[in-house]
C-alpha positions, 0 to 999 in steps of 0.5 A: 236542754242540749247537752252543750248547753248543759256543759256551759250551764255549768260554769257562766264565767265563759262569757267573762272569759272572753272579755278581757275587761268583764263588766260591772255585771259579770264582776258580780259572779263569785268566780270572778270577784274570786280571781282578785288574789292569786290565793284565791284563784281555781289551781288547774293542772298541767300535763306536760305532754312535750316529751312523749306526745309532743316528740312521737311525730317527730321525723327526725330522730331524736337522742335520749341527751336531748329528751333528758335535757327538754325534760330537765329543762321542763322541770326546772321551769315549773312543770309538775307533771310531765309525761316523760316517754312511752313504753311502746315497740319502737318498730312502731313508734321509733321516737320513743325508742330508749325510754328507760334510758331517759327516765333513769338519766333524768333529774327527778325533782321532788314535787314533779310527778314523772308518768310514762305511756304503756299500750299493752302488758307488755309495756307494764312488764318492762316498766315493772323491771325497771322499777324494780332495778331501782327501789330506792329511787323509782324513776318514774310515779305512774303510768298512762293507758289509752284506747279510743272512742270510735273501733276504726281508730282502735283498729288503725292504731292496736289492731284491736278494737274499743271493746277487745282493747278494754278487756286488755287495759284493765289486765294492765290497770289491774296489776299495776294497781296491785303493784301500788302504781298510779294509773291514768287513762287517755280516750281519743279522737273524742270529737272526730274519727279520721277513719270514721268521721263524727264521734257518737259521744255516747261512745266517749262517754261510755268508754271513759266510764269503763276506764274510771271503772276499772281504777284509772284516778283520771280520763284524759279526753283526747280531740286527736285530730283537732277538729273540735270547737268550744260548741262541740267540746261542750256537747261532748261534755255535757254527755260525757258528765252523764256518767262520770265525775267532771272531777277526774276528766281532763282536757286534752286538745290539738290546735289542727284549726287553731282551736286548741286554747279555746277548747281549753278555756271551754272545758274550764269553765265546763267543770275541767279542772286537770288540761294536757298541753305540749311545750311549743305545740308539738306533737301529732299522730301517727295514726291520724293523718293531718292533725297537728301539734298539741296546744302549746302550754306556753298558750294556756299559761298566757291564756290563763293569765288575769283568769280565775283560774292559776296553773304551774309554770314560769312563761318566761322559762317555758318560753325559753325551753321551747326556743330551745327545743324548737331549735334543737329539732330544726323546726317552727315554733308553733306557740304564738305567745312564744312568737310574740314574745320572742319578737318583743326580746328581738325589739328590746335589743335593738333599742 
């Protein structure tokens, strides 16, 4: 058996969830007799990743106010994990320039976890100042860490490649664990390489164990340049179960070819459980060229809609923070549930 199959093989509801309307059959599977009651449904986690990796791309520049206020907003519309900024030279990543600013100006909300990017020992070290500034009221829960699947892309982005970047990550997984901070890991280009093409998945599957290894509670596995399908988001996945728990992988998926929500509906029924989405699609890569925003969160949150499966998050406030902060930065809207819904506001006012 290929191990797509396998990865579809592990969930059958995929097939319902294509339908809207699923038959008397296919009502019969538990999962789907399940979604009957919404306390009966699969809770899936959303990683809010609109303020950092939604906003990095960004040409414009963008004040810290303006960051608060998509963060704020992002809260109080039901988010509860939001990755708030990252702690990288902004000589080379010039949005994310005044991250302790943000995150200490912003409202923590209680029940919302706050995590911000660290490339590097560096990176940890201001974060432990800044923790340290502030014992009483951490500004922020945990932190991300992220390498690559392939060493072009490593290179291209750290100057360093897959191997030599694991030795360095897991110095700063190390000490943050010491310093009793959560860790979360990223692998990208999971599916294509912009510099060296189709992924060896076995790469995606080895390096996500060396992150787990080393003590990241999760691996976040990264389609950076959009490219997947749900075939081949379930290849990788069929090897990428190989060797790690489906219980501490999640999904995370650029819509480069309109891909993004069925990527993530493919992944669910694989097994994921935890799906990183970007308020209004935003988003791209510095590192590689071409790829486009994230899925939009408002598209996964109407994806799941009538599903088995529930996530965090008021659609209609999300909507409106992403009309929000699409003109703020004098840019299209790249969710197509918000275009939609937008249009159907526009009509209702007019009748």
């Amino acid at each position: 058996m290929s191990p797509g199959v396998v990865a579809r093989t592990l969930c059958p509801a995929l097939s319902m969830l294509v339908s809207p309307r699923p038959s008397l059959a296919r009502l019969s599977h538990p999962l789907v007799s399940a979604y009957s009651t919404a306390a009966d449904k699969i809770p899936v986690k959303i990683v809010e990743v609109g303020p950092r990796d939604g906003l990095q791309n960004e040409k414009t520049v963008i004040p810290p106010r303006v960051k608060v206020e998509l963060i704020n907003r992002l809260g109080l519309a039901g988010s509860k994990v939001i990755e708030a900024g990252s702690f990288v030279s902004p000589k080379w990543v010039p949005q994310m320039a005044g991250t302790a600013e943000v995150v200490t100006s912003m409202d923590k909300r209680p029940g919302v976890t706050y995590q911000v990017l660290v490339p590097n020992e560096k990176g940890l070290e201001n974060v432990l100042h800044l923790l340290a500034a502030h014992p009483f009221k951490p500004p922020i829960d945990e932190i991300a860490v992220f390498t690559a699947a392939t060493d072009a892309f490593s290179l291209a982005n750290t100057n360093v490649t897959v191997a030599e970047s694991l030795k360095r990550l897991a110095r700063v997984v190390r000490r943050a664990l010491e310093k009793g901070i959560r860790v979360r890991g990223y692998v990208s280009v999971v599916i294509t390489c912009p510099y060296s093409g189709k992924v060896d998945y076995k790469n995606v599957r080895d390096v996500t164990k060396e992150l787990l290894d080393m003590g990241c509670y999760e691996v976040s596995l990264g389609d950076t340049t959009g490219t997947g399908n749900p075939t081949s988001v379930g290849d990788m996945l069929g090897v990428t179960f190989g060797a790690n728990p489906v219980e501490r992988l999640a999904g995370h998926f650029h819509d480069t070819f309109g891909m993004g929500v069925a990527n993530s509906m493919a992944a669910l029924s694989a097994g994921i459980r935890t799906l990183d989405s970007s308020i209004g699609g935003l988003g791209g890569c510095p590192y590689s060229p071409g790829a486009t925003g994230n899925v939009a969160t408002e598209d996964i949150l109407y994806a799941l809609q009538d599903s088995p499966y529930s996530a965090p998050g008021d659609l209609n406030a999300l909507v409106d923070v992403s009309i929000w902060i699409s003109e703020k930065l004098g840019r299209d809207n790249s969710s197509r549930v918000v275009k939609a819904i937008r249009a159907r506001r526009e009509r209702e006012r007019q009748t």
